[in-house]
C-alpha positions in Angstrom: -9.2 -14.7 15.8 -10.7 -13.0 12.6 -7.5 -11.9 10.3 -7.0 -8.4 9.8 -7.2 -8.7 6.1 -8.2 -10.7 3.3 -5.6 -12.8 1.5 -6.0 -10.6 -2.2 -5.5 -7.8 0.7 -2.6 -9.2 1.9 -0.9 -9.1 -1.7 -1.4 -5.5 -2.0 -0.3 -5.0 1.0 2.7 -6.9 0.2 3.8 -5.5 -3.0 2.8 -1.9 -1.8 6.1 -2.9 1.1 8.1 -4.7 -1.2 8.0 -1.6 -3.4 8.2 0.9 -0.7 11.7 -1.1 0.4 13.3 -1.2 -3.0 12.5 2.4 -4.6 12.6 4.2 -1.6 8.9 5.5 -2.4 5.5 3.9 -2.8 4.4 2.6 -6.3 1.3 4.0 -8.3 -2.0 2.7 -8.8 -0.6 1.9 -12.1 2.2 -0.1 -11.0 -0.5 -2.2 -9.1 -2.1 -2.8 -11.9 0.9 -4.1 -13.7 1.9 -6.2 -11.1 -1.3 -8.1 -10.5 -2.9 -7.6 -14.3 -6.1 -6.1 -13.2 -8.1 -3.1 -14.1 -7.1 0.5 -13.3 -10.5 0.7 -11.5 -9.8 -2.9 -9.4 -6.5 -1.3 -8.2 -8.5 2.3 -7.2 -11.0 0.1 -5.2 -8.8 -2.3 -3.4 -6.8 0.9 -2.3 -10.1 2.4 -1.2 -10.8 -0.5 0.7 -7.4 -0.7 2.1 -7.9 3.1 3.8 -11.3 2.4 4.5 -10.1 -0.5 6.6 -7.1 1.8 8.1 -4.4 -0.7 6.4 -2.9 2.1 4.5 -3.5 5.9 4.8 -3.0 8.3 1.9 -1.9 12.2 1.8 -5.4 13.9 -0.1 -4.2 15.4 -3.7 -0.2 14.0 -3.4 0.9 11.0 -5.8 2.6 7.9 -4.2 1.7 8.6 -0.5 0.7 5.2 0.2 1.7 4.3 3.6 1.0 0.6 5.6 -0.3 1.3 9.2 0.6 -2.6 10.1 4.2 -3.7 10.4 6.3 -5.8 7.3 6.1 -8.2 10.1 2.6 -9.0 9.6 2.2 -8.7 5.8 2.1 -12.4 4.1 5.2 -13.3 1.6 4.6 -12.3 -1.7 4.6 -14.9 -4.5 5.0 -13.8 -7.7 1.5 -12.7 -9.9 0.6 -15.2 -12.3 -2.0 -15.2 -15.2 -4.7 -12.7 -14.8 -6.5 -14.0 -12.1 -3.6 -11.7 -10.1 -1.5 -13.6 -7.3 -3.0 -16.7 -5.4 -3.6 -16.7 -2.1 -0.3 -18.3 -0.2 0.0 -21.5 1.1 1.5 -22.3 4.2 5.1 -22.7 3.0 8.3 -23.2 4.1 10.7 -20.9 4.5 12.8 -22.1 1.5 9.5 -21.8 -0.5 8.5 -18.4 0.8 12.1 -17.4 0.0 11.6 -18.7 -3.9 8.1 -17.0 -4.5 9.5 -13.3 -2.8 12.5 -13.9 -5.1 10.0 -14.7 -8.1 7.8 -11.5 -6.9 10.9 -9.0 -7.1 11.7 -10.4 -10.3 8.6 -9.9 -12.0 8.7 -6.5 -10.3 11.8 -6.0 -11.9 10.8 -6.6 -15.1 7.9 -4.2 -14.9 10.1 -1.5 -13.6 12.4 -1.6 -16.6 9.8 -2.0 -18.9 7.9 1.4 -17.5 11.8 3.0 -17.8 12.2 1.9 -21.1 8.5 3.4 -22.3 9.0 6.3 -20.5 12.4 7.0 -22.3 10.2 6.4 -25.3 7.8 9.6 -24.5 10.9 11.7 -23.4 13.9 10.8 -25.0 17.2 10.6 -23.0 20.5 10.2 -24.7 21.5 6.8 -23.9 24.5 8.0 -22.6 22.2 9.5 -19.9 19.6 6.9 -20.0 21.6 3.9 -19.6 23.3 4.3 -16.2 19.6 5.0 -15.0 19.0 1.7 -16.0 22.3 0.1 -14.4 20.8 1.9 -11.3 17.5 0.4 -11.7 19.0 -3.3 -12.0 21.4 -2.4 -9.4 18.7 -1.0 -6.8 17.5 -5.3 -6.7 20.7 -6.4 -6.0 21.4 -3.9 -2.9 17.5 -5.0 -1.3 18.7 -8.4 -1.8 18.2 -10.1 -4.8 20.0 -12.8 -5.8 23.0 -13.1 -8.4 20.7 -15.1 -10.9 17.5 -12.7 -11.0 19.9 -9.4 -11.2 21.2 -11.5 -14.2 18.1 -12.2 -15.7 16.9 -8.4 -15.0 19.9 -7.4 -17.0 19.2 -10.1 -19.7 15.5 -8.8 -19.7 17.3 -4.9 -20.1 19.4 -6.2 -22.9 16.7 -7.8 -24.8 13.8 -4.9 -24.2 16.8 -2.5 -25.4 17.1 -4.4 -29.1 13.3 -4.4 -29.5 13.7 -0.8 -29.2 16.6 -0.2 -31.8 15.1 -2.8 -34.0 11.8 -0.4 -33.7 14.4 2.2 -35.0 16.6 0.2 -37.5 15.3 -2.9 -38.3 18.1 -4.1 -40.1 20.3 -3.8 -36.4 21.5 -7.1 -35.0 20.9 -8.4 -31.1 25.0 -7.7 -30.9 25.7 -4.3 -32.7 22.8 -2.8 -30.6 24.7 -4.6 -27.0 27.8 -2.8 -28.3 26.0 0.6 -28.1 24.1 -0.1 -25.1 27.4 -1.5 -23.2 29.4 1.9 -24.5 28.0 4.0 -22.1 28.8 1.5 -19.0 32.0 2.0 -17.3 34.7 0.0 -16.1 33.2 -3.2 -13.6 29.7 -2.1 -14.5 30.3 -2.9 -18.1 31.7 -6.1 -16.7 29.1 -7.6 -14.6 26.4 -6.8 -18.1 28.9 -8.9 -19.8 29.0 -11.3 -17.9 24.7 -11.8 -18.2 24.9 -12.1 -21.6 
């Protein structure tokens, strides 16, 4: 029986859920094109192809309306993307294996999520006392769709360092531990804790 979909299909497909699930809304083209490190106009195509082939369906003129017509149940693991070339095609696996590339997936997911947060702070400013439980949030949002203990850690690690480069940008002479100090003054109580504890 002919598959329903390519395997590069499959991916999209894949992330497009795995999304979906953790933000509670579907990504942008150019989250896609973060993800797998292609073109804005590869993305735009493998989307059009997607609806052409009634895998997704999209609301005309609305932003994030991407919608899977086929169940999470059929959509392939998703390993993480790696090098330009985008994500592989999988492998038959085994489960421990498919477990380790979803886990590597979300984490790289992760880390493009906080650096769009962090950039987008950059165009409109918050107050950090504002901006940095939306981050907490962020991290937080992998850990409640399953993530494990290690990969929350290294997304706050990832947060931490992504946060100096930005007040080094600001005051070069800062140090990697005066600049934690701000950013852990606006956590509270156990939250402050558990960024603590990444370091």
């Amino acid at each position: 029986m002919k598959p329903q979909y390519t395997s590069r299909q499959g991916q999209f497909m894949a992330f497009i859920h795995q999304y979906t699930t953790l933000h509670g809304r579907p990504p942008a083209e150019a989250e896609l094109v973060k993800f797998f490190q292609v073109s804005p106009p590869s993305v735009h195509q493998m989307i059009l192809t997607l609806e052409r082939r009634d895998l997704i369906t999209r609301t005309p003129g609305q932003a994030r309306s991407i919608r899977l017509t086929l169940p999470p149940e059929k959509l392939p693991p998703l390993p993480g993307a790696s090098g330009s070339a985008g994500v592989q095609p999988p492998v038959r696996q085994s489960e421990g294996q498919q477990s380790t590339d979803t886990e590597a997936a979300l984490l790289l997911l992760g880390k493009v999520q906080i650096e769009d947060l962090f950039a987008h702070n950059d165009r409109n400013p918050l107050d950090d006392s504002e901006f940095i439980p939306l981050l907490h949030t962020l991290i937080e949002s992998f850990a409640r769709a399953g993530s494990s203990a290690l990969a929350v850690k290294n997304l706050r690690r990832h947060a931490c360092g992504v946060y100096h480069r930005y007040c080094q940008e600001a005051a070069p002479e800062s140090t990697f531990e005066a600049n934690l100090e701000l950013m852990f003054r606006y956590l509270r109580g156990s939250n402050r804790t558990l960024w603590l504890r990444s370091i």
